[in-house]
N, CA, C and O atoms as a CHARMM CRD file, in Angstrom:
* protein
*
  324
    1    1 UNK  N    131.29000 -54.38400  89.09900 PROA 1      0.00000
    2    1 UNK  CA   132.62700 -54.89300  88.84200 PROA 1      0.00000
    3    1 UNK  C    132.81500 -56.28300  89.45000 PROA 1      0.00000
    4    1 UNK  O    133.44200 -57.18300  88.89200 PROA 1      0.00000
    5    2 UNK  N    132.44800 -56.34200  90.18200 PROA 2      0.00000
    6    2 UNK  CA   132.52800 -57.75000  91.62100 PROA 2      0.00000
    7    2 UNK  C    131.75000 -59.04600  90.50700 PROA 2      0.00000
    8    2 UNK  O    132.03100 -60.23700  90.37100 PROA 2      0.00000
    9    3 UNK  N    130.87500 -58.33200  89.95900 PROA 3      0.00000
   10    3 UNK  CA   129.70200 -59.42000  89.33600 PROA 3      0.00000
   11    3 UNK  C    130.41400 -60.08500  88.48900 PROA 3      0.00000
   12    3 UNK  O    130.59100 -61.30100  88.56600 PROA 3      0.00000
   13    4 UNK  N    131.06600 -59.05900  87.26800 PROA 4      0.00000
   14    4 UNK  CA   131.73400 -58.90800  86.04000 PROA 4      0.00000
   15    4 UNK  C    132.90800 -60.26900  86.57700 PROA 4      0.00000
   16    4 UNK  O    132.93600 -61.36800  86.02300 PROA 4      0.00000
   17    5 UNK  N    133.68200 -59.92700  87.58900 PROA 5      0.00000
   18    5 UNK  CA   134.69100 -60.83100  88.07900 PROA 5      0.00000
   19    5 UNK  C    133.96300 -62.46900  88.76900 PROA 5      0.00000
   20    5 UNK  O    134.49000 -63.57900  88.84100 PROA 5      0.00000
   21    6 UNK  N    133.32900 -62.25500  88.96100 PROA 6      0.00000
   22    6 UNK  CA   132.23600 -63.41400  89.19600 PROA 6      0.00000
   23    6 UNK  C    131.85000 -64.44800  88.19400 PROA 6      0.00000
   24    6 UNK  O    132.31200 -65.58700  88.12400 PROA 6      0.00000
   25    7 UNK  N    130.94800 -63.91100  87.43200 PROA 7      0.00000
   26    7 UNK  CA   131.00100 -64.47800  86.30400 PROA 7      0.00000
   27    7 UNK  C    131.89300 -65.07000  85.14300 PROA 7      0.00000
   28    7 UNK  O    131.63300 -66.02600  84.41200 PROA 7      0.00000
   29    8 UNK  N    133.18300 -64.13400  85.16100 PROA 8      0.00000
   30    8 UNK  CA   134.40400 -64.76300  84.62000 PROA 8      0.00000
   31    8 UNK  C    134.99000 -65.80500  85.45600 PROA 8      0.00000
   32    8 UNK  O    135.42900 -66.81200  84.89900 PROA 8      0.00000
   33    9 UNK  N    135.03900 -65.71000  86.48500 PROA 9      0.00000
   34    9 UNK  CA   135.59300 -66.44900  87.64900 PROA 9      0.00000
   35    9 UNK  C    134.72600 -68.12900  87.08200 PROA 9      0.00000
   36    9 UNK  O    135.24200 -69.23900  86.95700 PROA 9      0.00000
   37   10 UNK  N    133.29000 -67.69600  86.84800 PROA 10     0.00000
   38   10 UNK  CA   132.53000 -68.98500  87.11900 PROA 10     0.00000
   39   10 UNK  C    132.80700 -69.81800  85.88700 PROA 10     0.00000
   40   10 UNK  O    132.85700 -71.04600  85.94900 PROA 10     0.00000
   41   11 UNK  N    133.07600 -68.80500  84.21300 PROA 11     0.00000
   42   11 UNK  CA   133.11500 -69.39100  83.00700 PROA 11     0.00000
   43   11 UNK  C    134.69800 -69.84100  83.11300 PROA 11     0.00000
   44   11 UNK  O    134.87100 -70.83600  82.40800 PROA 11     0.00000
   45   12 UNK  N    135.71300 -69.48700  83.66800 PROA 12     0.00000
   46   12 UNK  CA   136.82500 -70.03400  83.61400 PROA 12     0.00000
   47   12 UNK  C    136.75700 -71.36500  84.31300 PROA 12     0.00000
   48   12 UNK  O    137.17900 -72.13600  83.45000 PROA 12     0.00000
   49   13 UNK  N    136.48100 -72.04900  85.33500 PROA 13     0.00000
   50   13 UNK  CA   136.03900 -72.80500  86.33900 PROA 13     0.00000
   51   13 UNK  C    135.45500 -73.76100  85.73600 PROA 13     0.00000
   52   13 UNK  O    135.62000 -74.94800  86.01500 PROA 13     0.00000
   53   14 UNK  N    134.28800 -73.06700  84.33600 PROA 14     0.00000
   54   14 UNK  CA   133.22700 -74.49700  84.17100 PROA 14     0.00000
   55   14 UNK  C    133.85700 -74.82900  82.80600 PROA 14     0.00000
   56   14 UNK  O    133.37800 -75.80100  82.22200 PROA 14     0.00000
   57   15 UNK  N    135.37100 -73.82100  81.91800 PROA 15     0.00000
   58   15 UNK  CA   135.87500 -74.43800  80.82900 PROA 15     0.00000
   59   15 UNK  C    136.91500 -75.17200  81.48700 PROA 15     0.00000
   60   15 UNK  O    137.30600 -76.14100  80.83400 PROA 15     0.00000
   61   16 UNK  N    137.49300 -74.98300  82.62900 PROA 16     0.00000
   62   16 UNK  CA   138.25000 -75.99100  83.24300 PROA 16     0.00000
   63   16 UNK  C    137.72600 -77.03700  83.30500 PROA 16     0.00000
   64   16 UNK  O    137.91600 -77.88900  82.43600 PROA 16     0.00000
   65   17 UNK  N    136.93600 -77.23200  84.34600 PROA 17     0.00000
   66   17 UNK  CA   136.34000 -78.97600  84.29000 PROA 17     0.00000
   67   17 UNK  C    135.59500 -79.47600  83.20100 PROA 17     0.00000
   68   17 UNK  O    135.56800 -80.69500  83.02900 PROA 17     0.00000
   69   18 UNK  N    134.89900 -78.61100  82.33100 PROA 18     0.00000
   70   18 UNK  CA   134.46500 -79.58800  81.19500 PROA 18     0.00000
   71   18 UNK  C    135.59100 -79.30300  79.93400 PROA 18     0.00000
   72   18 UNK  O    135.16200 -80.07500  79.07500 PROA 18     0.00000
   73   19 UNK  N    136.41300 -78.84100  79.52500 PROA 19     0.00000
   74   19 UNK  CA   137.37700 -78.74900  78.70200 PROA 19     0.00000
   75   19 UNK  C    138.75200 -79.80300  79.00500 PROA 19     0.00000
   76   19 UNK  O    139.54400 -80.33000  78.22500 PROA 19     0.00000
   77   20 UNK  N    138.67500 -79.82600  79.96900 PROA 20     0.00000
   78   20 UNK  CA   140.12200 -80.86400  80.56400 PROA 20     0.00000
   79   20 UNK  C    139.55600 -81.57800  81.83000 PROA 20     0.00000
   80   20 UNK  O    139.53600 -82.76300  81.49600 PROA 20     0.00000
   81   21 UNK  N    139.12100 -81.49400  83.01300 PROA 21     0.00000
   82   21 UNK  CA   139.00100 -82.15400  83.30900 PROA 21     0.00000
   83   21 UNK  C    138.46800 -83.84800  83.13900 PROA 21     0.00000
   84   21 UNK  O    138.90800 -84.99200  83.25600 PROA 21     0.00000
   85   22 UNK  N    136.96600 -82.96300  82.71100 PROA 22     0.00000
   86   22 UNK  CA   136.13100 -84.27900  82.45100 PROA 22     0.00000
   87   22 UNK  C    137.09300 -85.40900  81.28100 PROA 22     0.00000
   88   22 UNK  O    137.26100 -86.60300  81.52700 PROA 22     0.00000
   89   23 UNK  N    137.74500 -84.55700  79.75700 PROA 23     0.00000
   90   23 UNK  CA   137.91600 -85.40000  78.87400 PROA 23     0.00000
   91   23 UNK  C    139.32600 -86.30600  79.67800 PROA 23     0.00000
   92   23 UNK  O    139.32700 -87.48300  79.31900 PROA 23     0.00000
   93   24 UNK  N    140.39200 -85.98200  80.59200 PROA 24     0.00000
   94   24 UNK  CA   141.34700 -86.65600  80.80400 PROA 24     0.00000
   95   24 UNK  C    140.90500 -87.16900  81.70800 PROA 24     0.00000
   96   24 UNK  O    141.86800 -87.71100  82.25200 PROA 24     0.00000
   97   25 UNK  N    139.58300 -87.47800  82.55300 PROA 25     0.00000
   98   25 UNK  CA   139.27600 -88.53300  83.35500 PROA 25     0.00000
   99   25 UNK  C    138.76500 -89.55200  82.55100 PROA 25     0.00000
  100   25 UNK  O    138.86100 -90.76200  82.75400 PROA 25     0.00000
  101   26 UNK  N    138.17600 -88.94000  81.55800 PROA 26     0.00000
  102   26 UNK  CA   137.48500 -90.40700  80.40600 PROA 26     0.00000
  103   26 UNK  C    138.53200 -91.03300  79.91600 PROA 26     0.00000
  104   26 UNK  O    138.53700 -92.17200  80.38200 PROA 26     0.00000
  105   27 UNK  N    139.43300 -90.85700  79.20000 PROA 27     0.00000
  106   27 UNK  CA   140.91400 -91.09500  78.58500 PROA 27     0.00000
  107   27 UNK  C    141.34400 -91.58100  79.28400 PROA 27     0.00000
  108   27 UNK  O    141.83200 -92.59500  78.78400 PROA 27     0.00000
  109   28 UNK  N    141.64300 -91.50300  80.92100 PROA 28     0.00000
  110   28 UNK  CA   142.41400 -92.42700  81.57600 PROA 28     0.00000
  111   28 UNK  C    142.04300 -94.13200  81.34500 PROA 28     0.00000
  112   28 UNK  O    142.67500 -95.12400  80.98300 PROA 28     0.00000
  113   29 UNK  N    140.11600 -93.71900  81.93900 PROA 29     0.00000
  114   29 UNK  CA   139.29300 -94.45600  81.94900 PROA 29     0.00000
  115   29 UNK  C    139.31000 -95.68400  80.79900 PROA 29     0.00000
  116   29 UNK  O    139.07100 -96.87100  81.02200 PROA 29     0.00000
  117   30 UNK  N    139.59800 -95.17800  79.72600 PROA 30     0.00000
  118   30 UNK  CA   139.40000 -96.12600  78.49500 PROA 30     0.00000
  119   30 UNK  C    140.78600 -96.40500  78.47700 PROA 30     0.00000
  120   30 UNK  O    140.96300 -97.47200  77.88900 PROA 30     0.00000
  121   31 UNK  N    141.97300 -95.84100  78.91700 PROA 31     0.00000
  122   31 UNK  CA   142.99800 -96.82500  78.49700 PROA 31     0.00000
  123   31 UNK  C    143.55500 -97.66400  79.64700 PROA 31     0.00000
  124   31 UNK  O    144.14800 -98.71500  79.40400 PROA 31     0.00000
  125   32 UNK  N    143.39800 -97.27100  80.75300 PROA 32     0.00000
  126   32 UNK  CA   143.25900 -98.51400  81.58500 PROA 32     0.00000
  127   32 UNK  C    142.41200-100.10000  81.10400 PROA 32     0.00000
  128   32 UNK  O    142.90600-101.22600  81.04700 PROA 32     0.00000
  129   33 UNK  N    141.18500 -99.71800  80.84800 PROA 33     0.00000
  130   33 UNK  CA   140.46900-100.36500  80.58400 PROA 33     0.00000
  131   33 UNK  C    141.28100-101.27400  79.27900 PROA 33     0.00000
  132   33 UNK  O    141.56100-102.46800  79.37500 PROA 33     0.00000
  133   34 UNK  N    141.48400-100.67100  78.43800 PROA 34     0.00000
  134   34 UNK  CA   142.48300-101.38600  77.30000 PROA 34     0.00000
  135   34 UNK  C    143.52100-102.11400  77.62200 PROA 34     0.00000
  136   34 UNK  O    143.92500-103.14200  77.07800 PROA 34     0.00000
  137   35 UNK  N    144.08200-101.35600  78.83000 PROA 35     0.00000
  138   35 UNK  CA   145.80500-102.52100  79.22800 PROA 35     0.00000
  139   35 UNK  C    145.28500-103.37800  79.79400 PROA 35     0.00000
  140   35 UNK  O    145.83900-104.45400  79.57200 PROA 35     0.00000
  141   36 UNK  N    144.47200-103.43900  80.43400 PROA 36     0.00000
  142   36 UNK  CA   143.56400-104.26700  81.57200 PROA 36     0.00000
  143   36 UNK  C    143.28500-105.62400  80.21500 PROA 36     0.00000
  144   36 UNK  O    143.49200-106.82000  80.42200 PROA 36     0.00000
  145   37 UNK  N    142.93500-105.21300  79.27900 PROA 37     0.00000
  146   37 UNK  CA   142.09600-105.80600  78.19100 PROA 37     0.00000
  147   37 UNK  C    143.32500-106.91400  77.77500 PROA 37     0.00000
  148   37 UNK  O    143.16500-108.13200  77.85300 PROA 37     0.00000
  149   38 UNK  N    144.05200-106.53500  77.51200 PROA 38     0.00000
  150   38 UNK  CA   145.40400-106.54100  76.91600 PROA 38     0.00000
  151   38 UNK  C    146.35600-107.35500  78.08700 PROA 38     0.00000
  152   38 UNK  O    147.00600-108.30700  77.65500 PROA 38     0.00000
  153   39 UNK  N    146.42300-107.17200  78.91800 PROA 39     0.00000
  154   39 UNK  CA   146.92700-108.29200  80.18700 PROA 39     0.00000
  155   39 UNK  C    146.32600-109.07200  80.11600 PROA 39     0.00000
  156   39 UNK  O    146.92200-110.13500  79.93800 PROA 39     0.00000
  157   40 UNK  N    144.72600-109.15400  80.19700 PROA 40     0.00000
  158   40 UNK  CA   144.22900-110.45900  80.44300 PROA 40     0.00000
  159   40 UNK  C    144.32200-111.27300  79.41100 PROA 40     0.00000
  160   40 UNK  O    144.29500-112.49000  79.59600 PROA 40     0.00000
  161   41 UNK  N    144.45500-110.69200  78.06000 PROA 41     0.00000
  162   41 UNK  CA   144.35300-111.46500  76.58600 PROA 41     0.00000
  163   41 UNK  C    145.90700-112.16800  76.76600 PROA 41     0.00000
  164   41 UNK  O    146.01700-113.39400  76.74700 PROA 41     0.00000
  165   42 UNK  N    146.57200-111.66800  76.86400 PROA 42     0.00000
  166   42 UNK  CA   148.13800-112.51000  77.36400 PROA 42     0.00000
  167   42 UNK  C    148.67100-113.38300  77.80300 PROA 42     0.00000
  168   42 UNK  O    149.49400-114.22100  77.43100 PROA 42     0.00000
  169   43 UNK  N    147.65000-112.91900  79.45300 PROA 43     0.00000
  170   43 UNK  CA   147.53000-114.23600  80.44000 PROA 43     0.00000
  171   43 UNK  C    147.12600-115.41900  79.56400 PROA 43     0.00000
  172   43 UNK  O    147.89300-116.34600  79.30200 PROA 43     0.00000
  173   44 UNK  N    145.74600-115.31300  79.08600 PROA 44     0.00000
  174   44 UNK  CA   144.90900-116.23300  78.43100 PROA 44     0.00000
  175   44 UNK  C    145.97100-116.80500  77.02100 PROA 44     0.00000
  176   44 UNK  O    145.76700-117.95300  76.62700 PROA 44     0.00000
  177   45 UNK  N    146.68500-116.25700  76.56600 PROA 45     0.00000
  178   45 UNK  CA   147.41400-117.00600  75.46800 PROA 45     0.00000
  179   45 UNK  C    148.37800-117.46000  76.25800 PROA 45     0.00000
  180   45 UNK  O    148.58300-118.65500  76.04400 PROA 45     0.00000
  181   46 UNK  N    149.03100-117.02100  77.05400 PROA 46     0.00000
  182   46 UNK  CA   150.16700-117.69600  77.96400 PROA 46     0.00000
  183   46 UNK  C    150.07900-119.08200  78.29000 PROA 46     0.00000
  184   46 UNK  O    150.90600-119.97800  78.12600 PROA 46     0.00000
  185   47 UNK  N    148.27100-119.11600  79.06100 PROA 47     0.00000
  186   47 UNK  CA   147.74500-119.99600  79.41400 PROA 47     0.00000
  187   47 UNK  C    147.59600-121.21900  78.33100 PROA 47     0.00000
  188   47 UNK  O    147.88800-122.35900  78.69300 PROA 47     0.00000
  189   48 UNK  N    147.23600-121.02000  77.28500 PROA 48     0.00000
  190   48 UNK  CA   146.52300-121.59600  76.30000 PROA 48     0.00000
  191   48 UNK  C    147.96500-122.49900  75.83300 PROA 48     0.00000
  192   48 UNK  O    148.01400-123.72500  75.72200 PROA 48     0.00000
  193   49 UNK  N    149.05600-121.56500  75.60700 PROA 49     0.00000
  194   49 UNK  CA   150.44500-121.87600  74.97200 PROA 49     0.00000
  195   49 UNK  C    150.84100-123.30200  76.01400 PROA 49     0.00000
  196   49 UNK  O    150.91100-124.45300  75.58400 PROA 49     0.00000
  197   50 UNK  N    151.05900-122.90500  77.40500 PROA 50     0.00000
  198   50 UNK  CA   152.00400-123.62000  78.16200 PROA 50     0.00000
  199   50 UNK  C    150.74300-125.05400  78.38400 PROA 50     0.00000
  200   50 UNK  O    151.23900-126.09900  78.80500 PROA 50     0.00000
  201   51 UNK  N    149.36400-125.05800  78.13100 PROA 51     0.00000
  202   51 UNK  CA   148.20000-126.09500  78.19200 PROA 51     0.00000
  203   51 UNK  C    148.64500-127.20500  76.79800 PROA 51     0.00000
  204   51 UNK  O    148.57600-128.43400  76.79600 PROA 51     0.00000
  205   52 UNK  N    149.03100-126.43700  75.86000 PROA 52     0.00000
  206   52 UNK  CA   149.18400-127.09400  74.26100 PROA 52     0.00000
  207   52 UNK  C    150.31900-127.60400  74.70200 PROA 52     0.00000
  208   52 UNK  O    150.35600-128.83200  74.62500 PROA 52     0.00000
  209   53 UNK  N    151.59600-126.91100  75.29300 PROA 53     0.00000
  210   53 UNK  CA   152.76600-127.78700  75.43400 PROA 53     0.00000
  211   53 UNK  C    152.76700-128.84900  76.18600 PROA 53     0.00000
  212   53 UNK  O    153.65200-129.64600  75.87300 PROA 53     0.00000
  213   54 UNK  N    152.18000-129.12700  76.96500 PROA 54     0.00000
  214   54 UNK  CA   152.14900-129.94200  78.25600 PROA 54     0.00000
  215   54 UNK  C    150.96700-130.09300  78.96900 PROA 54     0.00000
  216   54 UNK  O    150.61600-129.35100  79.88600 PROA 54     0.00000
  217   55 UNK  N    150.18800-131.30600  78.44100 PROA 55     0.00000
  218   55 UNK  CA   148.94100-131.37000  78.69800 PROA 55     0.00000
  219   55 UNK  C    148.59800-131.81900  80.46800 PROA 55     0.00000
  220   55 UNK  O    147.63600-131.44100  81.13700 PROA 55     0.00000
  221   56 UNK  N    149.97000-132.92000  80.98900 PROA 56     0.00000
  222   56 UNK  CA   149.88500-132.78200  82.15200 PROA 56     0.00000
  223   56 UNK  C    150.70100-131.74800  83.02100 PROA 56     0.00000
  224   56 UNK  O    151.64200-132.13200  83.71600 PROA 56     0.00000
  225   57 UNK  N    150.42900-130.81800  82.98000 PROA 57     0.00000
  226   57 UNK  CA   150.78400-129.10600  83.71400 PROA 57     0.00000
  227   57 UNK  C    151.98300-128.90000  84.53200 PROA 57     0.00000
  228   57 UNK  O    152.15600-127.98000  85.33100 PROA 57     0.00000
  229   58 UNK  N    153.03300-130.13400  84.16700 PROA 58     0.00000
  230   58 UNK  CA   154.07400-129.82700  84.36700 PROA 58     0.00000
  231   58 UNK  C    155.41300-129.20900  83.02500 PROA 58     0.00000
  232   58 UNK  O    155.74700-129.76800  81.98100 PROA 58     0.00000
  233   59 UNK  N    155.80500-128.14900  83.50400 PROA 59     0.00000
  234   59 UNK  CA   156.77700-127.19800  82.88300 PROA 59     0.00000
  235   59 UNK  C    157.22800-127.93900  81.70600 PROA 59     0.00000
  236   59 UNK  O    156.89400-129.11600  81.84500 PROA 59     0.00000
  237   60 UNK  N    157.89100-127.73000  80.52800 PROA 60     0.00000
  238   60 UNK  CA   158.74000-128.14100  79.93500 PROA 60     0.00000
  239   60 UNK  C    159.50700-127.28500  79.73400 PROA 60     0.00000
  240   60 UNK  O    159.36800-126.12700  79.34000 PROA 60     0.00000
  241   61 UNK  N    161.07800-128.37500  80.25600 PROA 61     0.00000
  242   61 UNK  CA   162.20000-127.54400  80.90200 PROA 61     0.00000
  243   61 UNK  C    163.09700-128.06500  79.33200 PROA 61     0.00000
  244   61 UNK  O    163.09100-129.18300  78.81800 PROA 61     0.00000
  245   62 UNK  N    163.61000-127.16400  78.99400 PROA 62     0.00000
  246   62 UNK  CA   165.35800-128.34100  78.10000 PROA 62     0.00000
  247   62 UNK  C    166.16800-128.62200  79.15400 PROA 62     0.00000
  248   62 UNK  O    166.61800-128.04000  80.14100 PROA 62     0.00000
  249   63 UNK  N    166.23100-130.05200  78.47000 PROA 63     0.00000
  250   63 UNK  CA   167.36200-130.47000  79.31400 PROA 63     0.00000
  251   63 UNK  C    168.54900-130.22000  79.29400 PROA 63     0.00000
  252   63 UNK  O    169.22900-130.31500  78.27200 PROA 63     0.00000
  253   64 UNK  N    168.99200-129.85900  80.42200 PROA 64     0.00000
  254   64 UNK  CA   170.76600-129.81200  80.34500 PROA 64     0.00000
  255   64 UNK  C    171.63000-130.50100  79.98400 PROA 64     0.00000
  256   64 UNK  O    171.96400-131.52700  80.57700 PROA 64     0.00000
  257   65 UNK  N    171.99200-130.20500  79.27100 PROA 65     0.00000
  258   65 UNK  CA   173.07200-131.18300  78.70700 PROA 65     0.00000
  259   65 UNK  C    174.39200-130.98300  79.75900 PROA 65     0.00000
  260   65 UNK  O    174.85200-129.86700  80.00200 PROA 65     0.00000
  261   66 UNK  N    174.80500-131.94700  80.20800 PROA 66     0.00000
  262   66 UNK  CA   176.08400-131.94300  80.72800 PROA 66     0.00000
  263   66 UNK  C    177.41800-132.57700  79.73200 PROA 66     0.00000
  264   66 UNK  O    177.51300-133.40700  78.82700 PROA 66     0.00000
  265   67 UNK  N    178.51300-131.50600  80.60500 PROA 67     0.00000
  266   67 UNK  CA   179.29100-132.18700  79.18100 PROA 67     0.00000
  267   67 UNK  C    180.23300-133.66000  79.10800 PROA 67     0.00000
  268   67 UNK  O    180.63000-134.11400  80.18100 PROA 67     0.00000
  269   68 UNK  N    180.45800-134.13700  78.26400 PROA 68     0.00000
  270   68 UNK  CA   180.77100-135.69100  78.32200 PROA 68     0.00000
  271   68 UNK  C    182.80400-135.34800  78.72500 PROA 68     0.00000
  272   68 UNK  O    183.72200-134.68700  78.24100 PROA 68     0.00000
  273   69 UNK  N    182.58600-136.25900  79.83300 PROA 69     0.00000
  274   69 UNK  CA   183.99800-136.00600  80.25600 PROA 69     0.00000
  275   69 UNK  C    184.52300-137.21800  79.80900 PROA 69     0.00000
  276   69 UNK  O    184.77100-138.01000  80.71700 PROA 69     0.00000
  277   70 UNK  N    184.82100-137.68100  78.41500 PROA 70     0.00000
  278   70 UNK  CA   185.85200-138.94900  78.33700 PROA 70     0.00000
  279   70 UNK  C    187.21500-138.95600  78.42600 PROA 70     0.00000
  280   70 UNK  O    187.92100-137.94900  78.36800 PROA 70     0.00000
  281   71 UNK  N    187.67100-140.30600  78.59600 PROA 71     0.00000
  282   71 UNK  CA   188.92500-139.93900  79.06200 PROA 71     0.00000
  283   71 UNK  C    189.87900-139.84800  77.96100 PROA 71     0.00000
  284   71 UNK  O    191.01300-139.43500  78.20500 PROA 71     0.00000
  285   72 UNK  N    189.50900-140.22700  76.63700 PROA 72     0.00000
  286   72 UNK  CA   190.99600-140.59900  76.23600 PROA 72     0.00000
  287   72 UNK  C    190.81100-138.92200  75.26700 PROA 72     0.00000
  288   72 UNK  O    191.69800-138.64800  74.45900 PROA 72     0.00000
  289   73 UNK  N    189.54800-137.87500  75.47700 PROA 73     0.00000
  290   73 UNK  CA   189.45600-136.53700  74.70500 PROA 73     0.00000
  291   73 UNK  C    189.82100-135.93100  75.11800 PROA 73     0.00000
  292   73 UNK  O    189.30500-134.86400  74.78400 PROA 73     0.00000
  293   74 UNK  N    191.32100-135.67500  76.52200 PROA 74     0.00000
  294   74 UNK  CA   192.08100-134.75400  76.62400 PROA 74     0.00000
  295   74 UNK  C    193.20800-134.92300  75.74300 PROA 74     0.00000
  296   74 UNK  O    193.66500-136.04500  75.52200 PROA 74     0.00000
  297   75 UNK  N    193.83200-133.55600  75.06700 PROA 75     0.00000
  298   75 UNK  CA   194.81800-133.58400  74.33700 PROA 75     0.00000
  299   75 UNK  C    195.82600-132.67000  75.34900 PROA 75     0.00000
  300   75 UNK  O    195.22900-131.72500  75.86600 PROA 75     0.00000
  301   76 UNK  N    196.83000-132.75700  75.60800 PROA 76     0.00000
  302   76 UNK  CA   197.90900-132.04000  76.51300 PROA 76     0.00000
  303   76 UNK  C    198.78300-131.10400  75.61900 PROA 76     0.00000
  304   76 UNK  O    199.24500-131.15700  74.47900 PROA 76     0.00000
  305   77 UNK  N    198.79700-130.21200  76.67300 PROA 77     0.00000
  306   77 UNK  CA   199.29700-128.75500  75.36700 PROA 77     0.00000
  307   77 UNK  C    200.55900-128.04400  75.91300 PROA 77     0.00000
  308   77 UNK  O    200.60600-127.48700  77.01000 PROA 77     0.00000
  309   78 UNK  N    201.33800-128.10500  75.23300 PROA 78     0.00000
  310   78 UNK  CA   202.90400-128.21600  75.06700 PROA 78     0.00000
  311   78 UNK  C    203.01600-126.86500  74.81500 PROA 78     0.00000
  312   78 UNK  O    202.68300-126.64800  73.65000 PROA 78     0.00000
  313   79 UNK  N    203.34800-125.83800  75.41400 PROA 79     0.00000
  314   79 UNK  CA   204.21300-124.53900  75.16800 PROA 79     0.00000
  315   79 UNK  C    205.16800-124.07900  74.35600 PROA 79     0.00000
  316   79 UNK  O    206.31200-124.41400  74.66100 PROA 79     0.00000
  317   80 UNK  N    205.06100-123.55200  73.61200 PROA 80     0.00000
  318   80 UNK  CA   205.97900-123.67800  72.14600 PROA 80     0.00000
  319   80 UNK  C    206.84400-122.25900  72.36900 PROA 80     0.00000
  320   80 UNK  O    206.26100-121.18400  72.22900 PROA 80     0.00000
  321   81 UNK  N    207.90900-122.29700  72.63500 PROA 81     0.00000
  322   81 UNK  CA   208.33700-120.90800  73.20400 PROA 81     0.00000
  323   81 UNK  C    209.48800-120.12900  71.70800 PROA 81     0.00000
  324   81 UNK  O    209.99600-119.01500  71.83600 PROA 81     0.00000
């Protein structure tokens, strides 16, 4: 009886780790490996993008426009009751 439980004991154990274990350690394995893949391809277009915009490696910002305060474009506003 002891054996009988033994042996089941051992085939449950070895469909555990090769039925699920092993395959969701590979699976992790390859999709890490993919985001990993996939970040660096990003970086590298990021890189490539902001190199094409601005060959000397400073930012290109838009400029702010500030707004034009002239004097005679206030109109005064009368309360109409």
């Amino acid at each position: 009886m002891k054996f009988i439980l033994l042996v089941i004991g051992v085939w449950l154990l070895y469909k555990l780790i090769f039925d699920l274990i092993i395959p969701v350690y590979r699976s992790t394995k390859i999709v890490r490996s993919k985001f990993r893949e996939m970040h660096d391809q990003m970086q590298q277009n990021m890189n490539q993008q902001q190199a094409s915009q601005d060959p000397f490696g400073s930012p290109n910002r838009p400029s702010q426009s500030k707004p034009d305060n002239k004097e005679g474009d206030y109109i005064e506003f009368e309360e109409v009751k």
